[in-house]
Structures are given as structure tokens and as C-alpha cells.
VEXZATI-547845 format. One record per residue (C-alpha): y negated, z, x negated. Coordinates in Angstrom, 3 decimals, always signed. Example, Ala and Ser with C-alpha at 12.3 -4.5 7.8 and 13.67 -1.06 7.14 Angstrom:
2
+----------+----------+----------+
!       py !       pz !       px !
+----------+----------+----------+
!   +4.500 !   +7.800 !  -12.300 !
!   +1.060 !   +7.140 !  -13.670 !
+----------+----------+----------+
***
This chain:
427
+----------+----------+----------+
!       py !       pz !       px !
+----------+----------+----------+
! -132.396 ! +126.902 !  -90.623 !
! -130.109 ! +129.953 !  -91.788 !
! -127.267 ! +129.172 !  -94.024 !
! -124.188 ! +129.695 !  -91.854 !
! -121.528 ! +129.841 !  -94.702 !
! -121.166 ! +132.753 !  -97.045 !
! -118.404 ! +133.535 !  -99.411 !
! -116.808 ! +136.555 !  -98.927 !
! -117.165 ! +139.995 !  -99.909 !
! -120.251 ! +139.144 ! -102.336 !
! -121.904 ! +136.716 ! -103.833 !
! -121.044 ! +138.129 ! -106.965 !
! -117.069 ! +137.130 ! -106.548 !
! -116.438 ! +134.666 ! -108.984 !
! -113.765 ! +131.778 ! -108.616 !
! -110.546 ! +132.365 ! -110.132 !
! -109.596 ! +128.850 ! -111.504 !
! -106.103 ! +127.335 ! -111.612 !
! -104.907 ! +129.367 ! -114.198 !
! -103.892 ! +132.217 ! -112.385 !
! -101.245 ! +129.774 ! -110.532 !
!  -98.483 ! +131.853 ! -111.142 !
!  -99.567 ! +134.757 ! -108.394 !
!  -99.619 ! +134.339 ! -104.760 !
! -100.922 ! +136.619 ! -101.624 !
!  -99.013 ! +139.039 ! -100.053 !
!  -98.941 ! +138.215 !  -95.916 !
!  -99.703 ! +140.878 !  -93.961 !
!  -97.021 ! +142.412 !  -91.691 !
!  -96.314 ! +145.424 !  -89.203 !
!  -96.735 ! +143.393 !  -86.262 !
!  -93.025 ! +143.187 !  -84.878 !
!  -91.015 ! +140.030 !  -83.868 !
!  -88.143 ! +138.645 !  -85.866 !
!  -90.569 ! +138.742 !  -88.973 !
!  -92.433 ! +141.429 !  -88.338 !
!  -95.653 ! +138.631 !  -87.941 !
!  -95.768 ! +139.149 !  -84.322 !
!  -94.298 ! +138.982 !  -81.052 !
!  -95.205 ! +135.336 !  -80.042 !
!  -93.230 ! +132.748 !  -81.893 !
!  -94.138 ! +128.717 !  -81.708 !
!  -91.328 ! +126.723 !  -83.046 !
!  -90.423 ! +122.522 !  -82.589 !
!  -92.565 ! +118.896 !  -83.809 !
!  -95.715 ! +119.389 !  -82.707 !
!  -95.556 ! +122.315 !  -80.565 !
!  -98.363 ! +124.010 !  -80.096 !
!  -99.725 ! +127.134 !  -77.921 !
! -102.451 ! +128.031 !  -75.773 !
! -103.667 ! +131.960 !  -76.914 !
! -106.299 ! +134.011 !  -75.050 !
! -107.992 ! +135.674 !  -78.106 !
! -110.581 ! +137.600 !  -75.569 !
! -108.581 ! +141.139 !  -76.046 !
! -109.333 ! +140.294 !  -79.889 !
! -112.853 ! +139.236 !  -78.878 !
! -114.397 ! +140.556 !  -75.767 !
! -117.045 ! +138.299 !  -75.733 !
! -115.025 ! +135.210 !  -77.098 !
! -114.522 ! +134.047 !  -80.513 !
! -117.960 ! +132.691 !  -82.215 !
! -117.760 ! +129.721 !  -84.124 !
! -121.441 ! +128.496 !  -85.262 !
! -122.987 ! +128.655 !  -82.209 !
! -120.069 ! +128.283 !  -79.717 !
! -117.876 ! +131.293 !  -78.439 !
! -114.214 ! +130.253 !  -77.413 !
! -112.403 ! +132.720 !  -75.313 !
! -109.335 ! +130.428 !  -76.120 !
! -107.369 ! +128.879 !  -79.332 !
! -104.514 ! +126.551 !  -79.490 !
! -102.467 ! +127.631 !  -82.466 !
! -100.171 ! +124.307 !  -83.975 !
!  -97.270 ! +124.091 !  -85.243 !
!  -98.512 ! +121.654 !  -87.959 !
! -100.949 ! +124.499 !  -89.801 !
! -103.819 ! +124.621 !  -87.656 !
! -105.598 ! +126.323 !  -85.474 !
! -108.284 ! +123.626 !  -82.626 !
! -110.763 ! +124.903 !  -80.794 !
! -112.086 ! +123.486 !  -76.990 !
! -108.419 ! +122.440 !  -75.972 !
! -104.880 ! +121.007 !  -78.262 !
! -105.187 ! +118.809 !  -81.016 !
! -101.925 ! +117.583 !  -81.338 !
! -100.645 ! +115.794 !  -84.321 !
! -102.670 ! +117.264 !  -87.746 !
! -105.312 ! +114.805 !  -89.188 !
! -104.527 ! +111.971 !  -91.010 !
! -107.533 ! +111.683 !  -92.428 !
! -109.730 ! +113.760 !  -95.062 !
! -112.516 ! +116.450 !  -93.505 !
! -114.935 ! +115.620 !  -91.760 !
! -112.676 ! +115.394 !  -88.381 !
! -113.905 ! +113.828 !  -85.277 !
! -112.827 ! +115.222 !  -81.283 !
! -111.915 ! +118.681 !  -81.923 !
! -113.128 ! +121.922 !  -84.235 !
! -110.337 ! +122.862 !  -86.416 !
! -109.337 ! +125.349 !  -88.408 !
! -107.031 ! +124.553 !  -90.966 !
! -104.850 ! +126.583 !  -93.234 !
! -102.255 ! +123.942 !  -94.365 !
! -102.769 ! +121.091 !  -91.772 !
! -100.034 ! +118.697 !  -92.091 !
!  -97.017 ! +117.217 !  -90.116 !
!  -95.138 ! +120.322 !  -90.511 !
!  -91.849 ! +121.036 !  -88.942 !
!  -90.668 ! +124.641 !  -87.478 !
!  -87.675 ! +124.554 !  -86.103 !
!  -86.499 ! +127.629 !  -86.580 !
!  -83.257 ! +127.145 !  -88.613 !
!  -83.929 ! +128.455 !  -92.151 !
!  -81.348 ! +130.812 !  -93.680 !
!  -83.821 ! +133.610 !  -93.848 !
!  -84.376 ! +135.719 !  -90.560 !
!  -87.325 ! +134.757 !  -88.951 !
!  -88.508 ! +131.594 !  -90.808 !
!  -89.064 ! +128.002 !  -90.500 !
!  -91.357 ! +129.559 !  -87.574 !
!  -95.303 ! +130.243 !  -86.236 !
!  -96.037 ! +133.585 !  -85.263 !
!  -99.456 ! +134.928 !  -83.430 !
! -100.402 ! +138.242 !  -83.332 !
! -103.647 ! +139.451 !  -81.285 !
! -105.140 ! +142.994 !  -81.124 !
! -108.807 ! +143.991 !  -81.178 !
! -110.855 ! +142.755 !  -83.384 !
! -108.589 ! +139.974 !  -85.334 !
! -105.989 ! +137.329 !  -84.481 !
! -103.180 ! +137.007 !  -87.334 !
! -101.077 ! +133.847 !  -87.479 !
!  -98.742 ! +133.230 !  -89.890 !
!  -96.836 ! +129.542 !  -91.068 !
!  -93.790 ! +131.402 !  -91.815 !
!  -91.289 ! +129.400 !  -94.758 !
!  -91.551 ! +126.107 !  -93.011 !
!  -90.920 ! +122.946 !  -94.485 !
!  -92.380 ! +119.401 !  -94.211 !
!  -91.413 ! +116.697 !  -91.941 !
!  -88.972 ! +114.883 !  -92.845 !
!  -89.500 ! +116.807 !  -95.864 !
!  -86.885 ! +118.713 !  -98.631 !
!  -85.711 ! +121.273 !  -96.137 !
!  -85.667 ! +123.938 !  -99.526 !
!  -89.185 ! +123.136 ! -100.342 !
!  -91.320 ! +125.392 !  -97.816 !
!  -95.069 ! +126.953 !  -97.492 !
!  -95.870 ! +130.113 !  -96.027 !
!  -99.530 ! +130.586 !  -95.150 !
! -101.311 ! +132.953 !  -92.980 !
! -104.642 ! +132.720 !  -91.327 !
! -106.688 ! +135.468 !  -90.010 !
! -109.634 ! +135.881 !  -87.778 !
! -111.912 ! +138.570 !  -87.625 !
! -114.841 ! +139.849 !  -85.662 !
! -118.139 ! +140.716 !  -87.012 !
! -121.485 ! +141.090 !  -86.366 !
! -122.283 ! +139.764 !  -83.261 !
! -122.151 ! +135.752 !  -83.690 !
! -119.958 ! +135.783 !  -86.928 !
! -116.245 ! +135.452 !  -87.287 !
! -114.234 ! +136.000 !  -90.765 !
! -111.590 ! +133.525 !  -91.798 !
! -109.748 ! +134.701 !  -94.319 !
! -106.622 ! +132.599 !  -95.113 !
! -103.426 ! +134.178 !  -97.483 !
! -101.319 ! +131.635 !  -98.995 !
!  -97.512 ! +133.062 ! -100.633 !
!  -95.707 ! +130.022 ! -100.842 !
!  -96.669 ! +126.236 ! -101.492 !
!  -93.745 ! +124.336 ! -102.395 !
!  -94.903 ! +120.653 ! -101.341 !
!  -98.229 ! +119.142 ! -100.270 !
!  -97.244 ! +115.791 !  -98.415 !
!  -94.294 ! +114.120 !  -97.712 !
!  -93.251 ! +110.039 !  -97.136 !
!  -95.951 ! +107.735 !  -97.759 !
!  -98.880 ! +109.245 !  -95.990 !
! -101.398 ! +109.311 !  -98.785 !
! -103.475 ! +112.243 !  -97.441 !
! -101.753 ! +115.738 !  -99.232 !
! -102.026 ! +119.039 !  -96.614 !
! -105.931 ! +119.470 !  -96.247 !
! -106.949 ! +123.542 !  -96.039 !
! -110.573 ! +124.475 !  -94.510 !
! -112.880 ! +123.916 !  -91.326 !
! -114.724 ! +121.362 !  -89.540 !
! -116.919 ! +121.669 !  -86.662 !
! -115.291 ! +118.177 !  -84.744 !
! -118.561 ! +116.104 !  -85.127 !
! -118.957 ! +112.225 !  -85.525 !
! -119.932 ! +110.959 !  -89.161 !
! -120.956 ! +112.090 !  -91.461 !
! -119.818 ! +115.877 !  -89.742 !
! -119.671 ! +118.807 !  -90.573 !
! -116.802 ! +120.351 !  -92.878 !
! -115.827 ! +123.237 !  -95.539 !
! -113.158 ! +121.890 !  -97.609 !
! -111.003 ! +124.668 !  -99.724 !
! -110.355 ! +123.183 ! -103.690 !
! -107.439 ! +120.694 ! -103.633 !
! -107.511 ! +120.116 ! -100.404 !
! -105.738 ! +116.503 !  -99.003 !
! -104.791 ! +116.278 ! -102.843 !
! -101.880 ! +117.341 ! -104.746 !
! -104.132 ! +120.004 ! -106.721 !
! -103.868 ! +122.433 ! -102.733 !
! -100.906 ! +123.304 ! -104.311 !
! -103.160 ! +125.395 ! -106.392 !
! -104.212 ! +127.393 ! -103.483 !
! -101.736 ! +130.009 ! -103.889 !
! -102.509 ! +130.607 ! -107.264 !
! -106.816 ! +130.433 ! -106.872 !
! -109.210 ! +132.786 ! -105.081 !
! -112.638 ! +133.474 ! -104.040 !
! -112.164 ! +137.178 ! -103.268 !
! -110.618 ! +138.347 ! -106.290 !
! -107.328 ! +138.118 ! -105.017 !
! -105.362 ! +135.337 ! -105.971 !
! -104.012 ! +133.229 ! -103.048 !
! -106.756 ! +134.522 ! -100.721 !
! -109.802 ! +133.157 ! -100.101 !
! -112.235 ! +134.402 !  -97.107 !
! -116.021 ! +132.916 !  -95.533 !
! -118.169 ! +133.775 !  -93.031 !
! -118.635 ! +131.336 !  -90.433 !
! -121.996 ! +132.199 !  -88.449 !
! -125.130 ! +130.178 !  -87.466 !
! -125.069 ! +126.701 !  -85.565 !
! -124.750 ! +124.644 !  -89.055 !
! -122.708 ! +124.154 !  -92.344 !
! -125.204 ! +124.307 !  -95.510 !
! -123.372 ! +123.461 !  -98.808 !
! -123.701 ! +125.155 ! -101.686 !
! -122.925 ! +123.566 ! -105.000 !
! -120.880 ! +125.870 ! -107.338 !
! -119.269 ! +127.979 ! -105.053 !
! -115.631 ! +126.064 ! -105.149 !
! -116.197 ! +125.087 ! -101.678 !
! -116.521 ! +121.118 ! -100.932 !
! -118.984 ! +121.228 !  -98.031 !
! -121.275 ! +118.966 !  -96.024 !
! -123.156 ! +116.778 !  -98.505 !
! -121.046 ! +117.096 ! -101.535 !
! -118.142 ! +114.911 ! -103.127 !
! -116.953 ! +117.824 ! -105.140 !
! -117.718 ! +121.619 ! -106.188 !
! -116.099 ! +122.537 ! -108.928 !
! -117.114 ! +126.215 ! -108.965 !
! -119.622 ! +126.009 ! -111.815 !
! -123.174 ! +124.038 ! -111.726 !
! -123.002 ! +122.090 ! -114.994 !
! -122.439 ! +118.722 ! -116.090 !
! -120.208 ! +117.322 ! -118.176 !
! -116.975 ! +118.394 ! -116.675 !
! -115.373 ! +116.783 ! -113.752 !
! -118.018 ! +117.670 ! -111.433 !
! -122.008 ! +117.125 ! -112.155 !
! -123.938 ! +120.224 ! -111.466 !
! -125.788 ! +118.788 ! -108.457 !
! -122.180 ! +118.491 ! -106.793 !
! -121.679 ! +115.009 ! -105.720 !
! -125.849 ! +114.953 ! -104.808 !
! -126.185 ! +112.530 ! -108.149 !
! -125.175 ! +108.804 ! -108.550 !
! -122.200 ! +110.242 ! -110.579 !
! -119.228 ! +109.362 ! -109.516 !
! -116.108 ! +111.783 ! -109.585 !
! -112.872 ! +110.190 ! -109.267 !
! -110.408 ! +111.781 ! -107.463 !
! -112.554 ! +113.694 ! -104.519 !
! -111.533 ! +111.446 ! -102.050 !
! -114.746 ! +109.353 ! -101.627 !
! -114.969 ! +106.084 ! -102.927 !
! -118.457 ! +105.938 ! -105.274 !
! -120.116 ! +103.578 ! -107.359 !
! -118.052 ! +102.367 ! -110.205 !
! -114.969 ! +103.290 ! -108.458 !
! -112.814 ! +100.299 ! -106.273 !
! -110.698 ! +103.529 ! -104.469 !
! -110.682 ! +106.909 ! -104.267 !
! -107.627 ! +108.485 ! -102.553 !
! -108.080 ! +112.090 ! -103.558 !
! -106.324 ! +112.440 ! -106.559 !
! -105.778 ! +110.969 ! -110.295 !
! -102.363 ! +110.228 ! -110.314 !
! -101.509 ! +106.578 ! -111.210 !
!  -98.594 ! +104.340 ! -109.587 !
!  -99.973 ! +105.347 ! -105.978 !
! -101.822 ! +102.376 ! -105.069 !
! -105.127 ! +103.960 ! -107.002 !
! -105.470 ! +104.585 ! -110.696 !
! -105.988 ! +107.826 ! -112.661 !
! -109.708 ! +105.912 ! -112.762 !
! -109.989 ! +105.144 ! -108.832 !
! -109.295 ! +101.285 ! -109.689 !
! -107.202 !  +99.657 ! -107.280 !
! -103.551 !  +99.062 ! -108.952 !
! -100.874 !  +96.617 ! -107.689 !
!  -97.804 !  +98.704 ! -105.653 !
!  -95.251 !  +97.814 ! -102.967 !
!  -96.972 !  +96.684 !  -99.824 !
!  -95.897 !  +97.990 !  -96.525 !
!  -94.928 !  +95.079 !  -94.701 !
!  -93.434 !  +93.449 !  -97.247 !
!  -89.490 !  +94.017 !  -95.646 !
!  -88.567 !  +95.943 !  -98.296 !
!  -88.070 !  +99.870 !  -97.956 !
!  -89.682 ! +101.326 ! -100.960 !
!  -89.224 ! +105.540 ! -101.859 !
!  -92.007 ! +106.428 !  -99.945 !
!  -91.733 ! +104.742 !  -96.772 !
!  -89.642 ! +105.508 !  -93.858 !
!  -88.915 ! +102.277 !  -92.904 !
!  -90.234 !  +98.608 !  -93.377 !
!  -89.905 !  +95.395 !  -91.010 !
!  -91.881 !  +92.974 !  -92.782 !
!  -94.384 !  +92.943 !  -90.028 !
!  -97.865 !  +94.301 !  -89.393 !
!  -97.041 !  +94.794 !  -85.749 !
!  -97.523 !  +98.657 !  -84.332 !
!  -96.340 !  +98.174 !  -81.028 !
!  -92.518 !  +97.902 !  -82.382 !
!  -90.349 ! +100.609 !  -84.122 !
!  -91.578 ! +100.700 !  -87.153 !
!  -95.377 ! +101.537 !  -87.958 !
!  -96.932 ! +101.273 !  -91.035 !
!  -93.580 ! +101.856 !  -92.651 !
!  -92.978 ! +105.260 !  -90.910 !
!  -90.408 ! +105.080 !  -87.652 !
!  -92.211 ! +105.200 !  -84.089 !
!  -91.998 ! +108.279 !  -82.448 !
!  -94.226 ! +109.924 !  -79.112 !
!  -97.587 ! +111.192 !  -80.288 !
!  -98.256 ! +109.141 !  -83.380 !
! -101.291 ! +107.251 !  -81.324 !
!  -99.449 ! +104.068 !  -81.380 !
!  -97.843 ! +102.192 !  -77.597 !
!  -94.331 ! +101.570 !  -78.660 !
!  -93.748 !  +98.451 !  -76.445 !
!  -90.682 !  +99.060 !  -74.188 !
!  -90.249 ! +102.597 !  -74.856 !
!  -93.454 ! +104.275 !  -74.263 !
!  -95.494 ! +104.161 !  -70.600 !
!  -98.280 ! +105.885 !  -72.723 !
!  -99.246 ! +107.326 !  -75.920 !
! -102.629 ! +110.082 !  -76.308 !
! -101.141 ! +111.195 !  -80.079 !
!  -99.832 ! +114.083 !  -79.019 !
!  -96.623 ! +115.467 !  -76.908 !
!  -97.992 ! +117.670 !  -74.546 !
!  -96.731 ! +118.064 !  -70.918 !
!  -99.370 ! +118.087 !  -67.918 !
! -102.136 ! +116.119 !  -69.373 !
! -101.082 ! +112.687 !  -67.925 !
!  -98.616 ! +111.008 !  -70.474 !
!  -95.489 ! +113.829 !  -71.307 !
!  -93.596 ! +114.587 !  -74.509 !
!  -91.437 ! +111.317 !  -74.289 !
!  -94.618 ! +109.017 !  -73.298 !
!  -94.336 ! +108.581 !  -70.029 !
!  -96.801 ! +108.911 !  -67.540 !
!  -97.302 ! +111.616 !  -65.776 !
!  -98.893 ! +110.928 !  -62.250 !
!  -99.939 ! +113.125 !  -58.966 !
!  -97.097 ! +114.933 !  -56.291 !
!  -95.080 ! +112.297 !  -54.601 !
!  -96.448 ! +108.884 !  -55.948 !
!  -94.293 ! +106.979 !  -57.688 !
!  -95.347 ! +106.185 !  -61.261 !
!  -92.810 ! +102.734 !  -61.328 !
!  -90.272 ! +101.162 !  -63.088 !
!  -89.523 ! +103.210 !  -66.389 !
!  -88.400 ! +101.356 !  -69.210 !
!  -84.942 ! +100.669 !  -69.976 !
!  -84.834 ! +102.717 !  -72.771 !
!  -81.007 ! +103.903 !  -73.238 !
!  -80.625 ! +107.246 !  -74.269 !
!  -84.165 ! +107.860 !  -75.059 !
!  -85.017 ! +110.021 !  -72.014 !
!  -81.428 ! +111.618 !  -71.916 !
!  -80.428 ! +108.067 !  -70.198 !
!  -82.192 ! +107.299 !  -67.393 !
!  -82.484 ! +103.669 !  -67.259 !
!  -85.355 ! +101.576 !  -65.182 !
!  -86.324 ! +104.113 !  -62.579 !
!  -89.138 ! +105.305 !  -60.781 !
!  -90.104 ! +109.136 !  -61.368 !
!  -92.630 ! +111.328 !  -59.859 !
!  -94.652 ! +114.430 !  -60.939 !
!  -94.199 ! +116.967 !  -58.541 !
!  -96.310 ! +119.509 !  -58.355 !
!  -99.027 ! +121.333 !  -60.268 !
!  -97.818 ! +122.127 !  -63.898 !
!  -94.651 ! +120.659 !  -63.575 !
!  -92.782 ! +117.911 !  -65.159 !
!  -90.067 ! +117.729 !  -63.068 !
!  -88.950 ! +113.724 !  -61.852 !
!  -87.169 ! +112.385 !  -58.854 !
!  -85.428 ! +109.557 !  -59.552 !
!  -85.636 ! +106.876 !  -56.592 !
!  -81.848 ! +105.749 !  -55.405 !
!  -80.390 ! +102.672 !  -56.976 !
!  -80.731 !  +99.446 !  -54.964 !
!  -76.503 !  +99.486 !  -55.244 !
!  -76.368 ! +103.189 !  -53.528 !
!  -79.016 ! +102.202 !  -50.516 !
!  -76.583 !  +99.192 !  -49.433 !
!  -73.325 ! +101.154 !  -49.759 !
!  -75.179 ! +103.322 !  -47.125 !
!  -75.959 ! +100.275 !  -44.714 !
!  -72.856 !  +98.789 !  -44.856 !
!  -71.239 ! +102.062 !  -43.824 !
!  -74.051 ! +102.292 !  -40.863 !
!  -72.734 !  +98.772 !  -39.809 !
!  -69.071 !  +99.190 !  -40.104 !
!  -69.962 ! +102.964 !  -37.921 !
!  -71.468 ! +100.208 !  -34.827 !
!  -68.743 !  +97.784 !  -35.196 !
!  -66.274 ! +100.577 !  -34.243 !
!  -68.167 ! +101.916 !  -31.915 !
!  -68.385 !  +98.459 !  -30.001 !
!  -64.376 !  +98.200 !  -30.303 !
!  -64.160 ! +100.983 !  -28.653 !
!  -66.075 ! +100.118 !  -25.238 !
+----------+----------+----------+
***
């Protein structure tokens, strides 16, 4: 078994700790578009894009073991492999049903209205040998619109059956926004069931990512680059990297500090890496106190969700448990957060793609000419359609024919009738 991560450059590069926090990576530019990132821009909530990366790599792009002669690039700071993700994890690395690449993967919103030209958008550049995308100045969901992050990931080919991530990070104004309790996660994983198989950058689904702009493994602060060859992840402890089999890596092998030197492989439990360990009743990634878990992963008493009361850092609150209604877990219902909204969704596959059998409102989506039923009557929801049947016509397309109103097909018979009883007159 061949180790299939390697730091990059050497493995003499040292980690460059937090307290170079002040400096950040320059992104690379040259490429054109309205930032000079690239031609293809991906703005909107959720959007995502479909890129053909073989003119980057002729043979497709290796990813230990698997070549891909396709990416989907999201809006919300990642990059899936083997088909769209949709909506970034909610939950820390390892992540199950799709290989990721993440360089800030969160619920991110780029809409393309920021006062600077160019941001609050995704750009893709391709040419041979490396794809360059770029999370230009965009802020959080339902975030501070002022507070933004600016990331850029690039892929590289290698040696036959290795690709190089590096990722550049220039800006990292927030890490998480309403009352999710996961921060923005940074790092790989290959898709697999428990336990899985991840590389985790320092900080990551904690506030400490933050720190990513400021840290390095290359040198360079705000840049950190591996090697991703082989068909497996094999950790190893004190190279800053939290990988398969550890609970932390604190860039050094020795005990005493917040990490022991055998990296989480010890009975030592490390408060604050988001696994919950003996001694500790919770563990939600970091140390901060007044979230729910203690600066010593003990369980504290805090405003429940559910409790009809809208606290700071929840959307909203119905004093219910129910996640078929408009408010879920404290955050409003919307398409593509994996939750039926009874009444106004047909359908709901946690994402809002178009042509993969429930669309971006959640509705179903069903073959040329049958009729998919009785919509809900959902007001304005759908731009006001209200209780009608709709078809997909056509390969690809989205486009609905709304069946006539029950009130429109007898204004036509009684015409028809009143048409014979003239007729009749008139003999």
C-alpha cells in the first residue's frame, strides 16, 4: 500500500502556524472575464456547473484511482466529482455520495451584486494542464453582505495518476453564518461510507479556518498544496493535515500541547476536533462556550430550537419539531434543503437542479406529454400558477403546459351549443 498523500513541494516544508495571520495569498489572474479569473462565470443559490476538464487533462482528471473527464464546480466552495452535489455538507469530513473537493464549502451566496467589478462571483478557467477556479469576494448566506471570502482552487496535472491541489486563500472574513453549528470545512474526501476517507486542512468546520489565510504548508502563507495519487488516504501525524484515522494533527508530534503526538491514535481526548471522545459529553469543533458545548466539550444549557422563541442564531422558530412545515430546525424552508415542505414542494433531492426529475422549485419533473397532476396551490411561489397540471416536454427542457381551467373548457361548450341552437332556428 503506497501512501497517496504528500505535502507539497518537500517534505522538508514546515507548517507556518497561526501567527503569520496577518498575510494572505495572492490569486492568480491573466485569465480574462470581468475579473480577469476567467471567461466562465457561475453566479445564484446553489448554482452549480458542469466543466469538461479533458482539454486540461487528456486522459481525464486522476483522483486516487479514478480519472474524471468531468467536474461540477459549486457555487457554495466546492468542487464534486461523478455528477452535482448540490447544497455543501452539513456535516464534518468524512462525506458520504459524492468525492469533493473543498476549498471553503459552505452555503455561500454569489449573486453577483458586490460594488467591486467582477465579485460576489465563481469563475473557471481551463487550459492544458490545470483548471483554476476562483470564489471571487462572495459573502455568506444570509450572511453580512460586507463580510466576504475569496478563495481559489487549482488543479494540476502530474505524473501520470497524480493531480496537484493547491488551494490560495486572500480573504476570510466569516466562517458560518445562522445557527448551523458546522463553520466552512476546507479539504478532500473520497465520498465513502463510515468511517471514509478524508484530508481535512487545520480549522476546518471550526472557527480557527479563518486561520487559513494566514497559515501554510508551502511556505507561502495562505497557500497550502498536496498530492493526491494512489487508490487510498494514509494519515500522517504531524504534518497539519487531519486525515483518515486521526482526531487532530497539530503539525508537531509531541505531547503535551493540544494534540498528543500519536494524533488522535491514543485514548487522549482533544476537545474541540469535532469528535466526541472519552471524557468529553460533546464535541462540536471548537472551544468556544455559550454554543450549546463548553470550552471543555461538556454539554451546557442554551436556547432550544423548538422552543417558539427566535433566538440570534436562528432564522426562525415555530415551537414545533415538525420538518414538513416552513420552518426547519429553526432555519426557513426553502427547495434543496432535503426536507418535503408539505403543500409547497412535489419533491425535494437537496439540491435545485433542472432535468434530474424534481426542478429548482420542487416540482416534479416527468417524461414528454404526461401529465405530472395537480400542483399545489402555492400562490406566488412558482410565479403564480395555482393547482395545475404541467408537463416536461422534451429532452433537457423544463418548459410546462398548463392544462385549461375547468371554467375555460365550459365557456367553450356552451358557445358550441348556443352555435346548434341557431343553426336549428334557422331551418
Amino acid at each position: 500500500m503506497r501512501t497517496s498523500l504528500l505535502l507539497g513541494l518537500a517534505c522538508s516544508v514546515g507548517w507556518m502556524g497561526a501567527g503569520s495571520a496577518s498575510a494572505q495569498a495572492t490569486l492568480l489572474t491573466g485569465f480574462g472575464g470581468a475579473a480577469d479569473f476567467g471567461p466562465l462565470e457561475i453566479e445564484g443559490d446553489d448554482a452549480d456547473e458542469i466543466v469538461d476538464v479533458l482539454p486540461a487533462f487528456p486522459g481525464g482528471m486522476d483522483f486516487y484511482g479514478e480519472t474524471f473527464p468531468r467536474i461540477t464546480v459549486s457555487a457554495n466552495g466546492l468542487v464534486s466529482l461523478g455528477g452535482p452535489r448540490g447544497l455543501a455538507p452539513v456535516a464534518p469530513f468524512p462525506v458520504a455520495g459524492r468525492a469533493i473537493l473543498a476549498a471553503w464549502s459552505y452555503n455561500m451566496l454569489p449573486e453577483g451584486t458586490g460594488s467591486v467589478a467582477g465579485s460576489q462571483r465563481v469563475y473557471v478557467y481551463v487550459e492544458l494542464g490545470r483548471v483554476i477556479i476562483t470564489w471571487y469576494l462572495v459573502p455568506a448566506r444570509s450572511g453580512d453582505p460586507t463580510r466576504l471570502v475569496s478563495a481559489q482552487m487549482i488543479l494540476t496535472s502530474g505524473s501520470p495518476g497524480v493531480t496537484q491541489l493547491e488551494l490560495r486563500y486572500n480573504r476570510c472574513d466569516w466562517t458560518r453564518t445562522g445557527s448551523l453549528p458546522l463553520h466552512a470545512q476546507a479539504g478532500i474526501s473520497r465520498g465513502d461510507a463510515a468511517p471514509g476517507e478524508f484530508v481535512v486542512l487545520p480549522g476546518s468546520g471550526t472557527a480557527e479556518v479563518a486561520d487559513l489565510c494566514g497559515t501554510t504548508n508551502t511556505g507561502s502563507p495562505g497557500i497550502w498544496r498536496l498530492l493526491i495519487s494512489g487508490t487510498n488516504i494514509v494519515a500522517t501525524c504531524g504534518d497539519a493535515l487531519r486525515q483518515t484515522g486521526e482526531s487532530c494533527d497539530d503539525g508537531n508530534t509531541m505531547d503535551g500541547d493540544t494534540c498528543p503526538a500519536t494524533c488522535g491514535g491514543s485514548s487522549v481526548a482533544v476537545c474541540g476536533n469535532n469528535i466526541v471522545e472519552s471524557g468529553e459529553e460533546c464535541d462540536d469543533g471548537d472551544r468556544n462556550p455559550r454554543d450549546g458545548c463548553d470550552e471543555n466539550c461538556q454539554l451546557e444549557a442554551r436556547e432550544p430550537c423548538g422552543d417558539g422563541v427566535v433566538t440570534a442564531d436562528e432564522e426562525c422558530d415555530d415551537g414545533n419539531g415538525d420538518a414538513t412545515d416552513a420552518c426547519v430546525l429553526c432555519n426557513f424552508a426553502r427547495c434543496g434543503d432535503g426536507f418535503l415542505w408539505d403543500g409547497r414542494e412535489q419533491c425535494e433531492d437537496g439540491n435545485t437542479n433542472v432535468g434530474d426529475g424534481c426542478d429548482d422549485n420542487c416540482f416534479i419533473e416527468v417524461g414528454p406529454g404526461v401529465d405530472a397532476g395537480p400542483r399545489p396551490d402555492v400562490g406566488t411561489f412558482d410565479g403564480g400558477i395555482r393547482g395545475r397540471g404541467y408537463t416536461f416536454e422534451g429532452s433537457g427542457c423544463t418548459c410546462r403546459a398548463q392544462r385549461g381551467s375547468p371554467m375555460r373548457g365550459l365557456a367553450v361548450w356552451m358557445v358550441v351549443g348556443l352555435a346548434l341552437a341557431a343553426r336549428r332556428r334557422k331551418r
